[in-house]
VOTORSE-862518 format. One line per 4 residues: number of its first residue (from 1); their letters; for each residue y negated, z, x of N, C-alpha, C. Coordinates in Angstrom, 2 decimals, always signed. Example, Ala and Ser with C-alpha at 12.3 -4.5 7.8 and 13.67 -1.06 7.14 Angstrom:
<recs>
1> as> +5.69/+7.80/+13.19/+4.50/+7.80/+12.30/+3.30/+7.80/+13.20; +2.25/+7.08/+12.85/+1.06/+7.14/+13.67/-0.03/+7.87/+12.90
</recs>
This chain:
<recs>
1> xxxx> -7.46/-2.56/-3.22/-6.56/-1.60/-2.57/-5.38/-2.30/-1.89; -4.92/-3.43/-2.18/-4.21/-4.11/-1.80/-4.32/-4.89/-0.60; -5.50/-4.73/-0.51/-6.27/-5.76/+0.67/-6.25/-5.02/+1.82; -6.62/-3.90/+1.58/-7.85/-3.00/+2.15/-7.32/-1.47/+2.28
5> xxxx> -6.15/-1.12/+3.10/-5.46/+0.35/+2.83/-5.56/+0.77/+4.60; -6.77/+0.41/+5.24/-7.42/+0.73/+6.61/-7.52/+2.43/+6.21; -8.64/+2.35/+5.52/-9.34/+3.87/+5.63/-7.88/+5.52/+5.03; -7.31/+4.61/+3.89/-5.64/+5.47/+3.98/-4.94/+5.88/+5.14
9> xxxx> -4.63/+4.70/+5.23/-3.80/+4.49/+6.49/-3.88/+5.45/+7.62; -5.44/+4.90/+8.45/-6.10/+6.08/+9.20/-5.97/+7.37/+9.71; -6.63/+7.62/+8.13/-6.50/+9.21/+7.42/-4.88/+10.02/+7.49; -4.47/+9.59/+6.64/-2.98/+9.55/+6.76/-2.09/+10.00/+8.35
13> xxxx> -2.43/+8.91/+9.15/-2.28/+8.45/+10.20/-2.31/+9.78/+11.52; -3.85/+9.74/+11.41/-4.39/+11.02/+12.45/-3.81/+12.30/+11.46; -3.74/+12.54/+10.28/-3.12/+14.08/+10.03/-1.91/+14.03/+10.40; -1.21/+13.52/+10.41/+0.11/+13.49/+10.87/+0.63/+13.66/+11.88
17> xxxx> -0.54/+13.23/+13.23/+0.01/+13.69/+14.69/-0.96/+15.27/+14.87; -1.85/+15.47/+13.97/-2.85/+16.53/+13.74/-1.59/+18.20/+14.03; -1.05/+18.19/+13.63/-0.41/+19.41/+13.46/+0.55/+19.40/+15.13; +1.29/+18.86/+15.06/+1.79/+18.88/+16.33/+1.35/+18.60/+17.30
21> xxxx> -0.03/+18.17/+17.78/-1.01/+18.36/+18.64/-1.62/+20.04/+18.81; -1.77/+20.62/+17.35/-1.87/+22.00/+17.63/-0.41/+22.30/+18.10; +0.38/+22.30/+17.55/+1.66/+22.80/+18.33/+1.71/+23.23/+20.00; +1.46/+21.78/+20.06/+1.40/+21.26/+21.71/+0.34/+22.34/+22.50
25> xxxx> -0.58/+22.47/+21.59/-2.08/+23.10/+22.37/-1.56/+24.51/+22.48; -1.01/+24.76/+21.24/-1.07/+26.54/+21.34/-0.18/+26.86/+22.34; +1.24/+25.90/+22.43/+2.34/+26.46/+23.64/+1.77/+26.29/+24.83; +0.73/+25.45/+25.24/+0.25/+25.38/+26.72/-0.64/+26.70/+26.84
29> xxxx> -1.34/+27.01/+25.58/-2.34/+27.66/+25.92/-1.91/+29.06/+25.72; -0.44/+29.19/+25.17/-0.01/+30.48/+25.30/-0.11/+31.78/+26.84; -0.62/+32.87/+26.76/-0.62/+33.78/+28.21/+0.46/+34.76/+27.84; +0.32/+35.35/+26.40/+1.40/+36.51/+26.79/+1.62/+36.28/+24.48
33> xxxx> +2.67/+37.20/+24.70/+3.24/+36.56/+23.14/+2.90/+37.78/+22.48; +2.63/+37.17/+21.39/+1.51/+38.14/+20.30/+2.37/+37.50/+19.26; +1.71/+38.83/+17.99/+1.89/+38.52/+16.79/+1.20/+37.31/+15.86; -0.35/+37.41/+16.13/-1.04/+36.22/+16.06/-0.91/+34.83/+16.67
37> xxxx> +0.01/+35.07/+17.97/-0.11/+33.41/+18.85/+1.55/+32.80/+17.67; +2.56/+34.08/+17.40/+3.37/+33.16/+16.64/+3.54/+32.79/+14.93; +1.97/+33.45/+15.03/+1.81/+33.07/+13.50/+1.14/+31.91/+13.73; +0.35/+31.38/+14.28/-0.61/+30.34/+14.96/+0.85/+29.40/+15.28
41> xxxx> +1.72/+29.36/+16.01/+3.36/+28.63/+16.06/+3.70/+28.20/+15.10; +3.71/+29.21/+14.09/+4.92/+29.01/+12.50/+3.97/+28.07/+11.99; +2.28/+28.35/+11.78/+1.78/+27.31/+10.63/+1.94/+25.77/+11.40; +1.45/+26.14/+12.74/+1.67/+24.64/+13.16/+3.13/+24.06/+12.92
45> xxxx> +3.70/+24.37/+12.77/+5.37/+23.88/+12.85/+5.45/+23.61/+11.39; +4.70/+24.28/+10.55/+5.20/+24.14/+9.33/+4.02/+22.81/+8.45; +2.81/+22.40/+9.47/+2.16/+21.74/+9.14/+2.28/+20.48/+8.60; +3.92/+19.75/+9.52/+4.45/+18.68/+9.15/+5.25/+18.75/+7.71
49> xxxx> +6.01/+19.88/+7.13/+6.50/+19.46/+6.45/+5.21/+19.56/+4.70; +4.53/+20.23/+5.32/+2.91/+19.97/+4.42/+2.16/+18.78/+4.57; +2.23/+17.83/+5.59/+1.50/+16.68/+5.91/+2.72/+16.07/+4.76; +3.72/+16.12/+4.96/+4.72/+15.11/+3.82/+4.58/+15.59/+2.53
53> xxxx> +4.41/+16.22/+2.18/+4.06/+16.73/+0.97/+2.90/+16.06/+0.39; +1.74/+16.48/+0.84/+0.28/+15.65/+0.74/+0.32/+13.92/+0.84; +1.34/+13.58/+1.94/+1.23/+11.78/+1.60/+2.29/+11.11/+0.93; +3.20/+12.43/+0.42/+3.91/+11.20/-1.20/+3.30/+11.75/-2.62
57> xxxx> +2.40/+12.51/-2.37/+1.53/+13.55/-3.55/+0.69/+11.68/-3.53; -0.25/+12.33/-2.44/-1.71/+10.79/-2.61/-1.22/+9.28/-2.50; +0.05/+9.38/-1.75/+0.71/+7.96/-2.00/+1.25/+7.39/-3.49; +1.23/+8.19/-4.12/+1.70/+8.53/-5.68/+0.65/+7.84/-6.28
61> xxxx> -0.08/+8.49/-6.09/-1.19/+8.40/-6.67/-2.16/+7.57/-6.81; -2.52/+6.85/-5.18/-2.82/+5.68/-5.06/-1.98/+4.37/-5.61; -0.59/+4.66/-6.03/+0.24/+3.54/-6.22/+0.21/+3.50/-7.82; -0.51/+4.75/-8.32/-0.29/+4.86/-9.74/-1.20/+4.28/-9.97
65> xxxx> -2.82/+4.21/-9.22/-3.82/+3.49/-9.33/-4.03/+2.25/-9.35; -3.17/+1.34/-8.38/-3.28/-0.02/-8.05/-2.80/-0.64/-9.67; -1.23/+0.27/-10.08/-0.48/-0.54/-11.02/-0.92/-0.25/-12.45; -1.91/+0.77/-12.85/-3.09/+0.88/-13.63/-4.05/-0.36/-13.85
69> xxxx> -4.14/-0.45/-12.72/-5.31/-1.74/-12.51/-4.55/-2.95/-13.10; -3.64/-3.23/-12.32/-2.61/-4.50/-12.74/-2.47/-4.55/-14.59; -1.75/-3.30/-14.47/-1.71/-3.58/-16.31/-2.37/-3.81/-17.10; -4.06/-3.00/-16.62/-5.06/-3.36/-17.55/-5.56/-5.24/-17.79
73> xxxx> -5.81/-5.34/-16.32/-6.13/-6.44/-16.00/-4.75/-7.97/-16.61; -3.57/-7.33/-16.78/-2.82/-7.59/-17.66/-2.86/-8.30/-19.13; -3.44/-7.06/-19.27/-3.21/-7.02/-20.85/-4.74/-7.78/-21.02; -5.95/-8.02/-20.52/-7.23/-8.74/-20.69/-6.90/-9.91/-20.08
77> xxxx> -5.92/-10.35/-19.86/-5.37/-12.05/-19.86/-4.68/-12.33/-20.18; -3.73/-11.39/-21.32/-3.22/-12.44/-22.21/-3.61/-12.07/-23.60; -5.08/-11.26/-23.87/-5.71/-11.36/-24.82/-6.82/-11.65/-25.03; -6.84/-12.70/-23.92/-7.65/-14.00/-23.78/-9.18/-13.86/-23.06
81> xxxx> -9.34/-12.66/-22.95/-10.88/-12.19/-22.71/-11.45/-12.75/-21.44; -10.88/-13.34/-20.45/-11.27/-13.73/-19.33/-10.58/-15.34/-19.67; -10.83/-15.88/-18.52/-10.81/-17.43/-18.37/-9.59/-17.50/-16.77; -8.56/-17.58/-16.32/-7.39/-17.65/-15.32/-7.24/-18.55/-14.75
85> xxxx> -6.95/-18.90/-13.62/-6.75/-20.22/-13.05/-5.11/-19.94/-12.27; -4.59/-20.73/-12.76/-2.87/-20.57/-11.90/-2.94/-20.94/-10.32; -2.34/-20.33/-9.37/-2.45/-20.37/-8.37/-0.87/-20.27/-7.74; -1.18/-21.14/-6.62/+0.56/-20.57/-5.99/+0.71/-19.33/-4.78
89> xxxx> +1.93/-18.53/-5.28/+1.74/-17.38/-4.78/+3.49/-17.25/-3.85; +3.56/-16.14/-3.06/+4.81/-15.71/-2.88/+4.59/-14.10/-2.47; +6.04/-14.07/-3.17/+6.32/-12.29/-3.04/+6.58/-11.95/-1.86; +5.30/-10.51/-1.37/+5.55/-10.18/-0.20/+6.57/-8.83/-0.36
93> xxxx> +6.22/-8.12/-1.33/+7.46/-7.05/-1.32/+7.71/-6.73/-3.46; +8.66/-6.00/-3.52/+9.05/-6.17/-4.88/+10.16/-4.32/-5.15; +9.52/-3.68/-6.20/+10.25/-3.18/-6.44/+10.27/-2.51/-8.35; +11.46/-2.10/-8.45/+11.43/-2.14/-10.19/+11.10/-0.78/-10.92
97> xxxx> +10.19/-0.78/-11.78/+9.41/+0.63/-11.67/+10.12/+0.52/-13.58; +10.42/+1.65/-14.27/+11.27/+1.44/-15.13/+10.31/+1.61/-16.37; +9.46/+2.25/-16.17/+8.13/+2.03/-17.11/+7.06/+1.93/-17.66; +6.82/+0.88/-16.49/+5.86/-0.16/-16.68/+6.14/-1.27/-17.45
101> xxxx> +5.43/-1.70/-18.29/+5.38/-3.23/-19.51/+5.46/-4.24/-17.98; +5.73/-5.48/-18.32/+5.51/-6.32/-17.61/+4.73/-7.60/-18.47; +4.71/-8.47/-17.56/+3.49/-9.70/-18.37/+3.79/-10.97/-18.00; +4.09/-12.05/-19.05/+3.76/-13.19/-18.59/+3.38/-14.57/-19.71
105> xxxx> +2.66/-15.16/-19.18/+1.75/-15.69/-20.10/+2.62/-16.46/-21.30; +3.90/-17.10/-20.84/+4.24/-17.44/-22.19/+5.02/-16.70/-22.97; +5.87/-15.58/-22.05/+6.60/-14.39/-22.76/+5.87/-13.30/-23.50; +4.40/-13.15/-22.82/+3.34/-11.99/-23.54/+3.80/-11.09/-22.52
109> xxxx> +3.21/-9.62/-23.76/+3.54/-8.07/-22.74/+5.22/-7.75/-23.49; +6.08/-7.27/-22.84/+7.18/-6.51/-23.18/+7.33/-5.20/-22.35; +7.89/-4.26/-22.76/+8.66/-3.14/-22.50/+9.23/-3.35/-21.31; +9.17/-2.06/-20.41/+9.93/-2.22/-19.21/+11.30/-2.59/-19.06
113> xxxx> +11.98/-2.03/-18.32/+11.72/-2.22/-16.93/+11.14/-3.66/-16.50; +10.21/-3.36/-15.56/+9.40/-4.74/-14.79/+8.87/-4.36/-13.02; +9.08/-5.79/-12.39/+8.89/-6.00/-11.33/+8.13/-6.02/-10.65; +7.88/-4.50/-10.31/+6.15/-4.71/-9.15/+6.04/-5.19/-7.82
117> xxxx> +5.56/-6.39/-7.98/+5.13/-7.40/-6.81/+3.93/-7.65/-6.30; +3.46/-7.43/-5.00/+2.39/-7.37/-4.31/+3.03/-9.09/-3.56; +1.85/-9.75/-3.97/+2.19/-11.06/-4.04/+0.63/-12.01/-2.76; +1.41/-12.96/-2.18/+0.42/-13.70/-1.81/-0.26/-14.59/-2.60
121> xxxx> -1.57/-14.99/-2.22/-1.87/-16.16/-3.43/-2.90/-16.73/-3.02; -2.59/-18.16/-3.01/-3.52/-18.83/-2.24/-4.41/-19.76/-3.25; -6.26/-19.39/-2.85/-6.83/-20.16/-3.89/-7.11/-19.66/-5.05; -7.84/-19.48/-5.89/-8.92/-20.40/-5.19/-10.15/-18.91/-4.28
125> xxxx> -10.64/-19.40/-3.27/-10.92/-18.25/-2.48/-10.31/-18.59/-1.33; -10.77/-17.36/-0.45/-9.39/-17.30/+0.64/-8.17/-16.67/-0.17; -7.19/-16.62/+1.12/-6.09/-15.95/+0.61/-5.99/-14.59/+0.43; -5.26/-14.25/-0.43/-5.35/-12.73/-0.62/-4.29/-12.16/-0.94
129> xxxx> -3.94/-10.72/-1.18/-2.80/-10.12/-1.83/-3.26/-9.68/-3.58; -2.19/-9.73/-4.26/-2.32/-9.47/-6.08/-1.46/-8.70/-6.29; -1.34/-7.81/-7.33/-0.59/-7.41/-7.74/+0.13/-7.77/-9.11; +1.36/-8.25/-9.52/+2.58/-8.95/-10.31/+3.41/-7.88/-11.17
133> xxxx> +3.25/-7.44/-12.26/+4.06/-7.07/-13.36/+4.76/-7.76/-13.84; +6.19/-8.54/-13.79/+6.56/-9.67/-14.19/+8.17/-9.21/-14.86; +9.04/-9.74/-15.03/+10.15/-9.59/-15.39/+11.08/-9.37/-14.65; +12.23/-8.69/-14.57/+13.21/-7.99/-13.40/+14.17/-9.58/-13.20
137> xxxx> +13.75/-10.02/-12.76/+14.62/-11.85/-12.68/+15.44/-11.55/-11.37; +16.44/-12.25/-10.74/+16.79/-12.18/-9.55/+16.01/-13.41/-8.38; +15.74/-14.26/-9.45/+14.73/-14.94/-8.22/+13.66/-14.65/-7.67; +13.04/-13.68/-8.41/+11.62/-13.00/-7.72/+11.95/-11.96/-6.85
141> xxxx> +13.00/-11.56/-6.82/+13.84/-10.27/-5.99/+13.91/-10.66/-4.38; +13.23/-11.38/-3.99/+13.47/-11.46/-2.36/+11.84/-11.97/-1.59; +12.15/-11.55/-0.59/+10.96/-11.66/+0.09/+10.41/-13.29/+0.44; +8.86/-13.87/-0.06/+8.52/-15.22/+0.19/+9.24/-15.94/-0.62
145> xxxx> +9.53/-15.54/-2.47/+10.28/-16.17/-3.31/+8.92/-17.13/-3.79; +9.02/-18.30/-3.98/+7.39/-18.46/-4.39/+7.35/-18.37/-6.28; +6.33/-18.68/-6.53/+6.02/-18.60/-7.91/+4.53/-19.16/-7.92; +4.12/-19.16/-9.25/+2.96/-19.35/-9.72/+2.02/-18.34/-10.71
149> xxxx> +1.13/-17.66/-10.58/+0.54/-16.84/-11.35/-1.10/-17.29/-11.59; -1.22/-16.50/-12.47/-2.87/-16.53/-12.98/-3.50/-15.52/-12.84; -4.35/-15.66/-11.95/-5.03/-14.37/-11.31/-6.44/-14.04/-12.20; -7.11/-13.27/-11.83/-7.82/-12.74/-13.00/-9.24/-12.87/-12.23
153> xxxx> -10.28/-13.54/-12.99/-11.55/-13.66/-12.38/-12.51/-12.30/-12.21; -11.79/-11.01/-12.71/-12.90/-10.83/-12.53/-12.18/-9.32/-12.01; -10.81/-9.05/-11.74/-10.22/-7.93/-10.84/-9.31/-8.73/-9.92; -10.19/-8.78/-8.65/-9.09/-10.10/-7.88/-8.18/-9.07/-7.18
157> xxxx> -7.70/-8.48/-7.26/-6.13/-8.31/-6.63/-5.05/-8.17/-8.65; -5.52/-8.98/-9.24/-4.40/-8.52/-10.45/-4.50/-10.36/-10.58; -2.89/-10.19/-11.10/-2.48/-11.55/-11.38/-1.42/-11.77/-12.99; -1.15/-12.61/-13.24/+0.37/-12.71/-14.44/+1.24/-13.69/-14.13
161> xxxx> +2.61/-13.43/-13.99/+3.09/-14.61/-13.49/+2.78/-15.80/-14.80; +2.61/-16.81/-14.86/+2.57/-18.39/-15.26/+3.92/-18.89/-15.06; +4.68/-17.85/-16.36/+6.17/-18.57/-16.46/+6.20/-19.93/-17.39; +5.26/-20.76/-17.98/+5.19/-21.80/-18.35/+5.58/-22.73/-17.85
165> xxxx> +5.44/-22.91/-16.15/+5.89/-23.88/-15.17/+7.25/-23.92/-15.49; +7.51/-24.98/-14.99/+9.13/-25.43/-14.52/+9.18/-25.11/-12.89; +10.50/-25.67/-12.31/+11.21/-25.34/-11.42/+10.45/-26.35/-10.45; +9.90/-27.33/-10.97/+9.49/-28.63/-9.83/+8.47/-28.00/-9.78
169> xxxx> +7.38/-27.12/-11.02/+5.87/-27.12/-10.41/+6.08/-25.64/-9.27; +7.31/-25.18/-9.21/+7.44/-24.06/-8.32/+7.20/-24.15/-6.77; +8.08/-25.02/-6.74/+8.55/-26.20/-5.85/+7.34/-26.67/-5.14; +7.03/-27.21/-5.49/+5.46/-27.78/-5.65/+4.37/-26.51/-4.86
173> xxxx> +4.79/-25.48/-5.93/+3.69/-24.60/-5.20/+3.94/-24.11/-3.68; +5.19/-24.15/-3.64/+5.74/-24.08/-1.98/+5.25/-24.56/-1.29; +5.19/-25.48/-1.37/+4.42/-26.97/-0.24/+3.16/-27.46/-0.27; +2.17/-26.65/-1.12/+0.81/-26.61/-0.86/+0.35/-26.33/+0.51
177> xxxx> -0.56/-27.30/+0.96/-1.01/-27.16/+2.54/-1.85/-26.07/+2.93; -2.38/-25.62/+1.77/-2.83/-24.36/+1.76/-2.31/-23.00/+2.45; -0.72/-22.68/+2.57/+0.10/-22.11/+2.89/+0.26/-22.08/+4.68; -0.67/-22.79/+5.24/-1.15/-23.41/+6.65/-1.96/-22.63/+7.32
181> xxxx> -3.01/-21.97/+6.44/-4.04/-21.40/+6.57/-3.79/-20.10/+7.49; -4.64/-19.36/+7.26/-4.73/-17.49/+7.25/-4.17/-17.14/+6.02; -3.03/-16.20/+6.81/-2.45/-15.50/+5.56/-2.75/-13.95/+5.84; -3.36/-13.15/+4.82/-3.36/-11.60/+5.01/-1.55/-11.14/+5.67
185> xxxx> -1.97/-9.87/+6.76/-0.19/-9.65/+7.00/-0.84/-8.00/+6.87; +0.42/-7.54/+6.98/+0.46/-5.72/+6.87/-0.31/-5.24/+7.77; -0.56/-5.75/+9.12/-1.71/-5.30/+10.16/-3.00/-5.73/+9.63; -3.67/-6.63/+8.99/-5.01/-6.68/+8.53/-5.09/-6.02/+7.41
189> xxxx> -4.02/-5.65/+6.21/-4.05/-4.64/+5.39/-4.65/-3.27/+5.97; -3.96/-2.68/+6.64/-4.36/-1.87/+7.49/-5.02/-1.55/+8.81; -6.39/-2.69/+8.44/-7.46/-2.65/+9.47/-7.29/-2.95/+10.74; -5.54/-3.34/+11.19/-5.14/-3.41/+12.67/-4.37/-2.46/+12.91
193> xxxx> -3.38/-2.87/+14.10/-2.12/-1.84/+13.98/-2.89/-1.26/+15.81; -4.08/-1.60/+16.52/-4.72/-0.44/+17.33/-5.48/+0.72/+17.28; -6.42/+0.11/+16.21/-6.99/+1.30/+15.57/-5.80/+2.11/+14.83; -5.19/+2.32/+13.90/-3.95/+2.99/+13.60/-3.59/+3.91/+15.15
197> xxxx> -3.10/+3.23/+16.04/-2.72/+4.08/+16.91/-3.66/+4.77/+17.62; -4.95/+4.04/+18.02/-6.59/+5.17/+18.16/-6.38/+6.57/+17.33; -6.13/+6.13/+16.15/-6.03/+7.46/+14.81/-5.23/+8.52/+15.36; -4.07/+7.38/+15.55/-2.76/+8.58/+15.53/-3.43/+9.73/+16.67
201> xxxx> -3.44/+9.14/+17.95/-3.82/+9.13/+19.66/-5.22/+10.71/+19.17; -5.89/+9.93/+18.64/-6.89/+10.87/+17.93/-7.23/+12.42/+17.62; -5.94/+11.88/+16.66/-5.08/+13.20/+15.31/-4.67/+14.23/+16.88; -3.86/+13.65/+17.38/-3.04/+14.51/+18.65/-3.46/+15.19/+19.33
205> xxxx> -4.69/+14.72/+20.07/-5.63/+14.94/+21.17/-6.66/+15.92/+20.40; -7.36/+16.06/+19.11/-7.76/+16.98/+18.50/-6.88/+18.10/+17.93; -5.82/+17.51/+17.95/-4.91/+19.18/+17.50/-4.62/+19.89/+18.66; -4.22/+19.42/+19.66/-4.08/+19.72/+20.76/-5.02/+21.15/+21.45
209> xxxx> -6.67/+20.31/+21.37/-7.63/+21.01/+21.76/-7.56/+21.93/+20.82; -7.24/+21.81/+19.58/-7.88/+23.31/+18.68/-6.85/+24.32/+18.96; -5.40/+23.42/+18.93/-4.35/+24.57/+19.65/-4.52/+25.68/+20.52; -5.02/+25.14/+21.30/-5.25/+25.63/+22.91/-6.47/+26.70/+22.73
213> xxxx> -7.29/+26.30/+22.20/-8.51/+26.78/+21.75/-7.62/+28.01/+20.89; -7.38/+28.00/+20.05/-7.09/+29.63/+19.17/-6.07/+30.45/+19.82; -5.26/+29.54/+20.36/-3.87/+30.44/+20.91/-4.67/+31.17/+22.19; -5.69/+30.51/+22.70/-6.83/+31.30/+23.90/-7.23/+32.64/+23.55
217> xxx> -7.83/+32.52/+22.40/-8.02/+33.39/+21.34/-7.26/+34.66/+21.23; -5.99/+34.43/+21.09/-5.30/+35.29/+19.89/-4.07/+35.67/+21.30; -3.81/+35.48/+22.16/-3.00/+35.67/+23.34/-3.52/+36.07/+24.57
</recs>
């Protein structure tokens, strides 16, 4: 999910210009004003503040999912059940969720509050994004802080930070040549930032027509 939030995105994307495309359709396609053409008005108008509703409802939800995953995948590496390889990573974004456990291999699991970090991490593999339950520190608090984690063989977007290191093997992980490569960015997360606007372009141009289409109808 971390990788891969194209088909969200999309979705998301085209409903959102979806309603005010009918908007658009029904006022062109208005002839004479009815009771039906401004009830056909009000829902479209009121469609947006229902499109926001629906994407912090499923955005919720999807975010409750990813950090589900993380914890489980968590808690089955530091109770040994899989086999981890430390990798060097940096934080692409970070925020503090108050209760969620966090994890790290020499601290264990503790009690929240902890730091959810959608993290780069290079190796072994291509590069990819993980997700980081770690401790509310101020050095992990900024964007491209690096670190080191142990990612999980067998749910690859979940990781633990590998607070065992010192400050030099941090260091260290900075300047891996690896970091040279292809790095995932927010536009290949989301399948490309043209298609996105195809969607949006999409969403519009089909609300539009259905607009036009009922307000034909009903006026």
């Amino acid at each position: 999910m971390l990788n891969d939030l194209s088909r969200w995105t999309r979705l998301t994307t085209m409903l959102q210009t979806l309603g005010p495309g009918v908007l658009i359709g029904a006022l062109v396609g208005m002839r004479t004003v009815t009771g039906a053409g401004l009830v056909l008005l009000l829902v479209a108008a009121l469609s947006q503040p229902g499109w926001l509703l629906w994407r912090t409802i499923s955005g919720r939800r999807l975010d409750g999912r990813i950090w589900d995953e993380v914890s489980t995948g968590s808690e089955e590496i530091l109770a040994g059940t899989v086999r981890t390889t430390s990798v060097p990573a940096r934080v692409v974004r970070h925020r503090v969720l108050r209760r969620r456990p966090h994890f790290g291999l020499a601290g264990g699991r503790r009690e929240g509050p902890s730091l959810a970090m959608a993290v780069t991490v290079v190796g072994p593999g291509s590069a990819r994004r993980v997700g980081v339950l770690a401790a509310p520190v101020p050095a992990l608090q900024r964007r491209d802080a690096p670190l080191v984690v142990a990612v999980h063989p067998e749910r690859p977007e979940v990781a633990v930070l590998d607070d065992r290191v010192g400050p030099a093997d941090v260091a260290a992980s900075a300047r891996d040549p690896r970091w040279s490569g292809p790095l995932p960015t927010d536009g290949s997360v989301v399948g490309g930032w043209w298609p996105v606007a195809g969607h949006a372009l999409a969403g519009l141009v089909a609300g539009a027509l259905l607009g036009f289409a009922l307000m034909r109808l009903v006026s």
